[in-house]
C-alpha positions in Angstrom: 185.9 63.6 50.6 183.6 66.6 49.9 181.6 66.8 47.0 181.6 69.5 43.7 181.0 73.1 45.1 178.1 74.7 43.4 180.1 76.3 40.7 180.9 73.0 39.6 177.9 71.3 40.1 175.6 70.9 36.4 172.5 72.2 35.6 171.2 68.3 35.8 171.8 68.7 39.9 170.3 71.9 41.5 170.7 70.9 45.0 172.7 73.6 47.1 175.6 72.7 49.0 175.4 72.2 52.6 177.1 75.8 53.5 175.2 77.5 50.7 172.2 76.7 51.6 172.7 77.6 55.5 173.7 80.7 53.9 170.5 81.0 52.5 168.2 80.2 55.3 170.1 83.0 57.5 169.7 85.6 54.8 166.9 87.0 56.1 168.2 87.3 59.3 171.5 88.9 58.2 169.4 91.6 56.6 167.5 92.4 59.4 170.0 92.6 61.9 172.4 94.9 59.3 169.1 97.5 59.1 168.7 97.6 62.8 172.2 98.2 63.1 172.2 100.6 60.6 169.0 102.4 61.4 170.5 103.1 64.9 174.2 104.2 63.7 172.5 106.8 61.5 169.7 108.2 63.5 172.8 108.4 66.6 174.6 110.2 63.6 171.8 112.9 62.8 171.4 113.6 66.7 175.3 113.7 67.3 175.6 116.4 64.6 172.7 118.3 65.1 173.8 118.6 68.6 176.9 120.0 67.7 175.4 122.0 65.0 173.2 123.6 67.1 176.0 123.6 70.0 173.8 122.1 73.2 175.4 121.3 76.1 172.9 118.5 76.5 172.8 115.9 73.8 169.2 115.8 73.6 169.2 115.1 69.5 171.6 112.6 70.0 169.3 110.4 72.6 166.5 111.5 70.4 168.0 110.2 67.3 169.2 106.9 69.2 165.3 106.4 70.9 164.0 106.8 67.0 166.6 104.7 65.5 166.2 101.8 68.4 161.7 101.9 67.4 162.1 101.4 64.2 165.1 99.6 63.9 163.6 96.8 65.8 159.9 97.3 64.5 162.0 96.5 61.0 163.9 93.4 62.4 160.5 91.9 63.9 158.5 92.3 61.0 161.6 90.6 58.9 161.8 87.8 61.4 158.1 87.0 62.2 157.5 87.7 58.1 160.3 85.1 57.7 158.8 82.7 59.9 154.9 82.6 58.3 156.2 82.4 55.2 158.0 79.0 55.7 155.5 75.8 55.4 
């Protein structure tokens, strides 16, 4: 039989459920893969209507915007993860 969830826990017991506090260790790694998703939807975005904007035949904004979004998306993830990972003792 499971225990009290944590809304029904009392202040006298501060432990975490077990699902809570899995949700809490990925956290971190939620976030950073959300912003490199992110950073690479909108920087595709930007290139897709500047191309159009500026009517090219050859999407060069859109692989542009993609190239940028990829870097930094990814240079945002690795500093979350490795910054995760020496924070931990």
């Amino acid at each position: 039989m499971p225990g009290p969830g944590d809304r029904e826990r009392g202040p006298e017991d501060e432990r975490l459920s077990g699902l809570a506090e899995g949700y809490r260790k990925a956290a971190p790694y939620l976030g950073a893969s959300t912003s490199l998703v992110v950073a690479v939807g909108a920087f595709t975005g930007l290139g897709i209507w500047l191309d159009r904007w500026l009517g090219n035949r050859v999407p060069w904004f859109t692989m542009l915007g993609a190239i940028i979004g990829m870097t930094g998306g990814f240079i945002s993830f690795f500093k979350t993860v490795l910054g995760t990972r020496k924070k931990r003792p």
